[in-house]
N, C-alpha and C positions, 0 to 999 in steps of 0.2 A: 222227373217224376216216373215210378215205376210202373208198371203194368197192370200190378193190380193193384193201385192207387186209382191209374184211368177206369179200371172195369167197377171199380168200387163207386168213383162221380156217377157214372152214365148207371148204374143199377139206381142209384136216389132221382137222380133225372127222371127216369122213365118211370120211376113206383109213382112219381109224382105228376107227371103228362097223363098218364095211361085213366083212362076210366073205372080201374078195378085195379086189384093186387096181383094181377096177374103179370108175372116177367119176362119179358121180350127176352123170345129164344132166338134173334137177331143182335144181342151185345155184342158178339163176336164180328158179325158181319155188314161191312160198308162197302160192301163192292160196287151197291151204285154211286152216281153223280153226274152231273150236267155241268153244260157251259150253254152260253148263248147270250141275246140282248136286248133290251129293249126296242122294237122296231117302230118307226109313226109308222101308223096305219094307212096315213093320205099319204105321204110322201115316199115312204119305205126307206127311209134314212134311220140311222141311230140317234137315240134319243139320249142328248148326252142330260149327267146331273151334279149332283156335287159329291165330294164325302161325305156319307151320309144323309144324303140327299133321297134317295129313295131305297124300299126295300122289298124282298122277295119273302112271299109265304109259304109255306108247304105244310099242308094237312092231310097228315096220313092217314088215307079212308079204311086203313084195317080197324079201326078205332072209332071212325064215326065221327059226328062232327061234336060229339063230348069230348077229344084232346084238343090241346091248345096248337096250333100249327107252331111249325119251327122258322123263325127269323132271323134272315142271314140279310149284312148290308150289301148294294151291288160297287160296283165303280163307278169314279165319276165320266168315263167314257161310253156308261150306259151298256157294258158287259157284266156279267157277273160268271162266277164258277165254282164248283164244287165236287169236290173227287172223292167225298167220304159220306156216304149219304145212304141209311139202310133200305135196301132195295126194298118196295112196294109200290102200290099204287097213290098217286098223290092228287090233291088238287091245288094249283098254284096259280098264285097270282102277286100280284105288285103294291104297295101303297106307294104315292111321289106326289109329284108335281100332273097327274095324270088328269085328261077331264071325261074319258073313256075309256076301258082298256078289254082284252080277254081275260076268259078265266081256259086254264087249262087242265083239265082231267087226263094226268100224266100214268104211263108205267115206266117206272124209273127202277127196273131191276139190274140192271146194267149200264153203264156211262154213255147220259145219250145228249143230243146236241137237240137245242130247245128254247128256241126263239120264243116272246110277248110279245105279241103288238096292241100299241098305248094308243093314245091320241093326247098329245099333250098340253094341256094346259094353255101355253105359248112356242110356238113354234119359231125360232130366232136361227138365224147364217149372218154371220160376218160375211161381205161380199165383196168389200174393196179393199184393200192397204195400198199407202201410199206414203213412203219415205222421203221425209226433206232437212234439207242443213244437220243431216248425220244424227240429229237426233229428237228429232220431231216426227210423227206420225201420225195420219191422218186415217183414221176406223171409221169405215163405213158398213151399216150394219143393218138388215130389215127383221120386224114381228109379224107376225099373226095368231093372233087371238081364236084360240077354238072356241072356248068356253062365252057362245056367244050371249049367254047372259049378263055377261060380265061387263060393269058399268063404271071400273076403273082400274088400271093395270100401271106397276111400275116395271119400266122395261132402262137398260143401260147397259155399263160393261163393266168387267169386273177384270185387273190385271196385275202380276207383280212377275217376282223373280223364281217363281216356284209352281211349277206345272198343272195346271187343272188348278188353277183361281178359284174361287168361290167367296160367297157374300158371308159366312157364317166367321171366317177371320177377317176379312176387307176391315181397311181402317181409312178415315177418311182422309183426301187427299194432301190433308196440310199435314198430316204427318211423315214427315220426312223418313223415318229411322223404320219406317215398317217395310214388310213383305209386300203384302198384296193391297191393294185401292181400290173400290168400286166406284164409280159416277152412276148416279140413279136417279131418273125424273119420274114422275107419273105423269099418266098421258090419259086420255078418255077415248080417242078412236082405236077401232080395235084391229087395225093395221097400218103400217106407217114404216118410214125409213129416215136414221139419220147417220150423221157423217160427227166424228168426234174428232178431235187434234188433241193431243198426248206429248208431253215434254219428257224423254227420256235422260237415264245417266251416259251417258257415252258408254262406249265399250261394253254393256251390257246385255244377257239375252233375257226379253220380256214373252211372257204368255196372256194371250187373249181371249177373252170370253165376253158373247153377248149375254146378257141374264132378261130373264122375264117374271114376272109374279100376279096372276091376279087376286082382285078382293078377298075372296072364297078361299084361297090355297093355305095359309095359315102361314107355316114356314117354308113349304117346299117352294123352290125357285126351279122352273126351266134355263137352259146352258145352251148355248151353240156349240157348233165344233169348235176345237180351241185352234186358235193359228201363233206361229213362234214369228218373233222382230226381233232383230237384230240391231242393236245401234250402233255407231259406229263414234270419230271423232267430230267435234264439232266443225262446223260447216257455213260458215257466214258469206261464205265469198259470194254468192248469185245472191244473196237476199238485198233487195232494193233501200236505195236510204231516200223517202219523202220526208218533206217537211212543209206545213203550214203555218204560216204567221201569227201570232198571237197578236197582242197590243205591241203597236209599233209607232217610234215615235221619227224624228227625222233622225238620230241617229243609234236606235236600239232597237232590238224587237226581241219578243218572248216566242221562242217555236216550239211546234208542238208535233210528236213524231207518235208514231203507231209502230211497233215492233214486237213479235212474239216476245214472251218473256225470257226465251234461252239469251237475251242482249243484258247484258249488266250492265254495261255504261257508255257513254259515248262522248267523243274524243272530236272538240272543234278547234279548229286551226285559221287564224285569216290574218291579216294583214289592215292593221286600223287607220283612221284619216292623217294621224301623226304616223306614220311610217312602220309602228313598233309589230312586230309578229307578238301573234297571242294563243297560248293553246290551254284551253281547259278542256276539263276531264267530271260530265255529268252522271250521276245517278239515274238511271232509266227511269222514277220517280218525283226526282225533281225537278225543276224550274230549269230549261236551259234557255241559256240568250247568248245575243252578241250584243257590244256595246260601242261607244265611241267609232260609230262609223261617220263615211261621209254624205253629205244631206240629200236626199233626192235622188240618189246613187243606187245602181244593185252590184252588189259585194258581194264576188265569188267566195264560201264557206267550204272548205276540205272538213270533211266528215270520216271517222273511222268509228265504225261499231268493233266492241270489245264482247268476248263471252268464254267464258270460262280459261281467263288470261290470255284468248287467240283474239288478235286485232285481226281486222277485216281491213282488204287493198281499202286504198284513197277512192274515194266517191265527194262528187260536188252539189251544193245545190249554192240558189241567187236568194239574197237575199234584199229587196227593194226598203228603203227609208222613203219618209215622207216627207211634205215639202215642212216649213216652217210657218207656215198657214195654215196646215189642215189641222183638223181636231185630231187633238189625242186620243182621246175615246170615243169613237163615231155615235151617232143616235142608234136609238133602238134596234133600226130595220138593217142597220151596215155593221153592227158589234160581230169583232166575231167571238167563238164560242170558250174562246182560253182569254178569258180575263181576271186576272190574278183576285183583281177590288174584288170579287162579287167571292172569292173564295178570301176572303181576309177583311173584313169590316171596316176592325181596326185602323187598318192602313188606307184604305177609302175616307174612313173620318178625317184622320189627319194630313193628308194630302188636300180632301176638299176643305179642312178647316184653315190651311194656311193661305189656297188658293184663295180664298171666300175673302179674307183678311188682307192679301195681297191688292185684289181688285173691288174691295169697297170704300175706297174714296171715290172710283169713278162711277161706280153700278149702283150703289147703297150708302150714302153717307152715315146712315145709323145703324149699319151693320157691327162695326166694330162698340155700338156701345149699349147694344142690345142684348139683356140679359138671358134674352132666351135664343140665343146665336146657334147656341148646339145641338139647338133641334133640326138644324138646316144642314147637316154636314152634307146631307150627299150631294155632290152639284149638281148630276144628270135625271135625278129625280125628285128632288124638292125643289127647292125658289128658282134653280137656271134650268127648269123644263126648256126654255128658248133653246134651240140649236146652236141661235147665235153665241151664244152664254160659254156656251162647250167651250173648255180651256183646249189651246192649242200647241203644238208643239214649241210655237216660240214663248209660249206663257210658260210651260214646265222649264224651258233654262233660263227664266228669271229668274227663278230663285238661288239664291244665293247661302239663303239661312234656312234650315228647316227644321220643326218640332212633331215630335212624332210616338205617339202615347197609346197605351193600353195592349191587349193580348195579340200584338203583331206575329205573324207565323210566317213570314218573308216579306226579303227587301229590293226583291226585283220592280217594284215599282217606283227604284229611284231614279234606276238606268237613266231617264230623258234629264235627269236634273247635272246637266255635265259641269254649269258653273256652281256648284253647289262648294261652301267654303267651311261652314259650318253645321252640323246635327247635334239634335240633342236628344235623348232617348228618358221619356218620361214615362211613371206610372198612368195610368187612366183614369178618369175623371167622368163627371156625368155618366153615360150612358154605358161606360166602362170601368166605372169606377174600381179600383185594387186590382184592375189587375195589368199584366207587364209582359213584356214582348218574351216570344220564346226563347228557352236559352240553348237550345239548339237552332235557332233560327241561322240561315246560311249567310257567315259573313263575310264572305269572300267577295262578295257584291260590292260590297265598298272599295275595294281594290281598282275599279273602273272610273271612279270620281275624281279626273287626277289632279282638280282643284281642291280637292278636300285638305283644310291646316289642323280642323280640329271636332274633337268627338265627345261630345258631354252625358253620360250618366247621372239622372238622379237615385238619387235611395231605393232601397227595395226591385233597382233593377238586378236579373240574375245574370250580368256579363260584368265577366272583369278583362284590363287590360290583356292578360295574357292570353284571353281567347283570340282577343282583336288581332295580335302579332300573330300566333300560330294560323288564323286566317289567311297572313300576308299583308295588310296594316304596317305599311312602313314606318320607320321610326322619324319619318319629319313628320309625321302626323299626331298631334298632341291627342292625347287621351285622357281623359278628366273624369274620373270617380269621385264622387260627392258621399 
């Protein structure tokens, strides 16, 4: 654009700011300009803010307060600058995230250096980082609240791949494919400190920011300094492998692990009461167990955590079975807290509706020919409240035959049934009526029954044989599609 193109804009600019038709015999001349920052007033630190996050006024008092002031945005480091600026007297001041601020009655006839000081809104510092397993990070971060009217505030962090983060692009964190993230709570005291943990990509460098906002402020957010993380490769080797028991029978148990979510999957290894080495490979989601152990026994388990395809060294834990006495599923006050039945109904009904059938010649003789049986499935909360009642472990490898119907979403609560010879897989009925076990439900489970000869399907179930094989469903194992 030519030159006098420019003098041509800025003469319509100024006919139109100015109060009168009178023409600024300063077109020519911008010899002033500033730089400078936002300073808190309590603190004397820079006030950082977003892009576009706050801005700077200037009202040229040759004019009166009939022109409109001129708005320039600052940075998000809470500097701003300007080197073309027609020398005069000015009054300037801030719009932001401010809850206090100066006004300044400037002479800007010459480039001059020109601090504000604000008090802002919320006053935020990142104060701790703390790197672990290469690519987890732990931000800890403290607010304070000036605006002490203020009777609710959301305060959090804001972070991605792109320097000076901010909430105005932040997308939320289950979006994978974006830049920047925020995590945002609101809180009610008006100072407070927390500590965040962050799952980074390896090898990448992330930018941080704490963010603040109270009721009152509209859009403008308050910002900490920003601090840079670096991640690195993944990193499993020092991370600890726990496990807790789930339901356990005398020779299975259901365990249950705690692990940041950089763990994908995990990798058990043992050595069963038949001598056979066994190694699966769990979903950090799913169901894991061991099966076919020996009774009474604690079975040393090799454990390897997996993440992002790097296996973690050999780690062990014990694994205790029960006697063939105790209950399978303790009473209320000894359950512990991973019990498959109470996440699957389903499969609770028909395990207590065959049990109930198994043992009412000797408990109920009209059990079996009482029309309203299936209102009884649970055993641990309807008709066998008695403790005594509670099925045991040598009751679960009675069975030999079992039926097993309606919306089942797993079959780890077969594991105790080790002389199990036949299953049949049915639609639901009464309380479940139409509907049918999942067909994604995990059938590798069966794989562990190694009296199993055969596998029965009725109608309107959604597995067919080729799932069963692809499972591991060996081919002495008859499979029967109706």
């Amino acid at each position: 654009m030519n030159k006098n193109i420019i003098k041509l804009l800025l003469y319509v600019t100024l006919t139109t700011l100015l109060p009168s038709c009178e023409i600024d015999d300063r077109i020519d001349d911008l010899t002033g300009g500033y730089q400078g920052a936002f300073i808190d007033k309590n603190t004397g630190d820079t006030v950082y803010t977003e892009y576009y996050g706050a801005k700077l006024n200037l009202l040229d008092l040759k004019y009166g307060s009939a022109a409109q002031p001129l708005v320039y945005n600052t940075l998000p480091d809470g500097t701003y600058r300007n080197t073309k600026v027609y020398p005069s007297k000015y009054k300037i001041w801030a719009d932001g995230p401010f809850y206090a601020l100066d006004t300044i009655y400037g002479d800007i006839r010459q480039f001059k250096e020109m601090n504000l000081a604000v008090i802002p809104n919320v006053t935020l510092q990142i104060t701790h980082i703390t790197m672990r397993l290469g690519i987890m990070v732990d931000i800890t971060f403290s607010y304070q609240v000036n605006d002490i009217g203020s009777q609710s505030q959301n305060v959090g962090i804001v972070y991605g791949t792109t320097r000076y983060p901010g909430q105005l692009n932040a997308m939320d964190e289950s979006v994978s494919n974006a830049y920047t993230w925020k995590r945002i709570k609101n809180v009610s005291d008006l100072k407070g400190e927390f500590t965040e943990t962050f799952y980074l990509n390896p090898n990448r460098t992330y930018y941080f920011r704490a963010l603040g906002q109270t009721a009152s402020a509209g859009d403008y957010w308050n910002y900490s300094n920003q601090v840079t993380v670096k991640s690195g490769s993944v990193d499993i080797s020092e991370l600890p492998v726990e496990a807790k028991q789930g339901v356990t029978s005398a020779t299975s148990s259901i365990l249950q692990w705690s692990f940041p979510p950089i763990v994908d999957k995990i990798k058990i290894s043992y050595t069963d009461r038949d001598g056979a080495q066994v190694e699966d490979i769990f979903g950090i989601d799913d169901y894991s167990y061991v099966a076919n152990l020996p009774q009474n026994t604690a079975t040393s388990i090799k454990v390897n955590l997996i993440a992002s395809d790097v296996t973690g060294p050999d780690q062990y834990i014990e694994v205790k079975t029960k006697t063939l006495s105790e209950p399978y599923v303790p009473d209320d006050k000894n359950r512990p807290s991973n019990i498959p039945f109470f996440n699957d109904l389903n499969m609770k009904y028909s395990l207590s509706m065959n049990y109930a059938n198994l043992k009412a010649a000797e408990r109920d003789p009209s059990w079996l020919n009482n029309p309203l049986n299936h209102e009884y499935f649970d055993w641990w909360n309807g008709w066998l409240n008695n403790p005594a009642f509670l099925p045991t472990c040598s009751d679960m490898e009675l069975f030999s035959e079992l039926r097993i119907a309606g919306g089942i979403k797993t079959l780890v609560d077969i594991l105790p049934c080790v002389n199990l010879k036949k299953l049949r897989i049915e639609e639901g009925s009464q309380f479940s009526s139409g509907e049918t076990i999942s067909s994604s439900v995990d059938l590798k489970v069966l794989t562990k029954l190694k009296r199993l000869q055969t596998i029965s399907i009725s109608p309107a179930i959604p597995l067919t044989e080729e799932m069963f094989r692809a499972a591991g469903i060996p081919s002495s194992v008859e499979i029967i599609v109706e």
